[in-house]
C-alpha positions in Angstrom: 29.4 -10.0 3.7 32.9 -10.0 5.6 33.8 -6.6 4.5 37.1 -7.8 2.4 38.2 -7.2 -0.6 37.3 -8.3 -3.8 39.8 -11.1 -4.2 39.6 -12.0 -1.2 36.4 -12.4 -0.4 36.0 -14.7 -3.6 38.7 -16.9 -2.1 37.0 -17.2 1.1 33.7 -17.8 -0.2 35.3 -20.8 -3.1 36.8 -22.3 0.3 33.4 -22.0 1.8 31.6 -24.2 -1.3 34.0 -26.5 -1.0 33.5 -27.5 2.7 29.7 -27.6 2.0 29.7 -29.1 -1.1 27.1 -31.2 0.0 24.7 -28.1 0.9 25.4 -26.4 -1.8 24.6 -29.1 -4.2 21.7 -29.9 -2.5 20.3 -26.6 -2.8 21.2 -26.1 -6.1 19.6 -29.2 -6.8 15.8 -28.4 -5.5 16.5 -24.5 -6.6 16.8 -26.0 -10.3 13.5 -28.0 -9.9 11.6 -25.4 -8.5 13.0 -23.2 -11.5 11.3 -25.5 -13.6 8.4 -25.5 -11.9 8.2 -22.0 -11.7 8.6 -21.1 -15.6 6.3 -23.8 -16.7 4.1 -22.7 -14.4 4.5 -19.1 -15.3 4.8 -20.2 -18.9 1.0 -22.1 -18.8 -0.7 -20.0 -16.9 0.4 -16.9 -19.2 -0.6 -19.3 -22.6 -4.5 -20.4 -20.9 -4.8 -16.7 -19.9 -4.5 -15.8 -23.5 -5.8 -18.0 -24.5 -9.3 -17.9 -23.0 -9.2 -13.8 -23.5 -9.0 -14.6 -27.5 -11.4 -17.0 -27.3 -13.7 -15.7 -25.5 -13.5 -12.2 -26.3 -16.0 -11.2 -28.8 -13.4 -8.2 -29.9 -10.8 -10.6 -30.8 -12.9 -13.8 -32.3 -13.9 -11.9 -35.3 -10.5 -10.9 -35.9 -8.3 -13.5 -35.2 -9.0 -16.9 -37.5 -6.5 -19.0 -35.1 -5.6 -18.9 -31.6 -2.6 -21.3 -32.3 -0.2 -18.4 -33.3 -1.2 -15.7 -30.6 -0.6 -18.7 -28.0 2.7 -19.8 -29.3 3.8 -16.3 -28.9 2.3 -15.8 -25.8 4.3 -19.0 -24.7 7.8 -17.8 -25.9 7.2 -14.4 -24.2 5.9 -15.7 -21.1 9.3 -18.0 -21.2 11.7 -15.5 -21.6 9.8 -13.7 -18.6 9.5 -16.6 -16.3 13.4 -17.7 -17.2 14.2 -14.0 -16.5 12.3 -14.0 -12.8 13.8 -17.5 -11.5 17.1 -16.9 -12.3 16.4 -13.5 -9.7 15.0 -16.5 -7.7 18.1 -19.1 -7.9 20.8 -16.2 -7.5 18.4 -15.2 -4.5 18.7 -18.2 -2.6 22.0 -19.1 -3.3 23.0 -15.9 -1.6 20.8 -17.1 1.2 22.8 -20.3 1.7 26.0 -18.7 1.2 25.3 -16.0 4.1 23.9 -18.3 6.3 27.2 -20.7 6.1 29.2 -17.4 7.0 27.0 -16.3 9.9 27.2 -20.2 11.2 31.0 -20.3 10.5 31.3 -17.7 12.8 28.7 -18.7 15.3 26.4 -16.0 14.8 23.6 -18.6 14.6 23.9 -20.6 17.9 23.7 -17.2 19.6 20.3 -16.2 17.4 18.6 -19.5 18.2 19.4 -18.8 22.2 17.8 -15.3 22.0 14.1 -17.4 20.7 
């Protein structure tokens, strides 16, 4: 973001947690929840889908005796999916935070709220 090195750069942005702990936790802390929200969510929605297309589906009633075990995997794939897409999600908006703290470090912000 500042166009410095590596090592520095990581130093800069450590310091930069540390003197917004408080956002940072924060944030982390409703990013988490929402992750959880999001893969259940993800994680249902994918399990009632199937499930109601092997129900329903005259194809797949006279083959399938169950729709316990199509379901279950439904629900570990659909998991492994969802965890896969929030974690894009929570590195997403931690990079958010972290820029914004840089841009209003430098006072970058102040002078985008007075152009609005």
């Amino acid at each position: 973001v500042t166009g410095k090195s590596f090592c520095f750069a990581a130093k800069d942005a450590f310091f930069l947690i540390l003197r917004n702990a408080l956002r940072f936790s924060v944030t982390a802390g409703l990013g988490n929840l929402f992750i959880i929200i999001g893969k259940l969510f993800i994680c249902t929605l994918t399990v009632l889908c199937g499930y109601m297309i092997i129900t329903r589906s005259e194809t797949f009633k006279t083959k399938i005796t169950s729709p316990i075990g199509p379901s279950i995997c439904f629900a570990i794939v659909a998991y492994v999916i969802g965890a896969i897409y929030m974690a894009v999600y929570g590195v997403a908006s931690e990079a958010i935070l972290q820029c914004y703290l840089v841009e209003e470090e430098h006072g970058s912000v102040e002078k985008l709220s007075l152009i609005h």
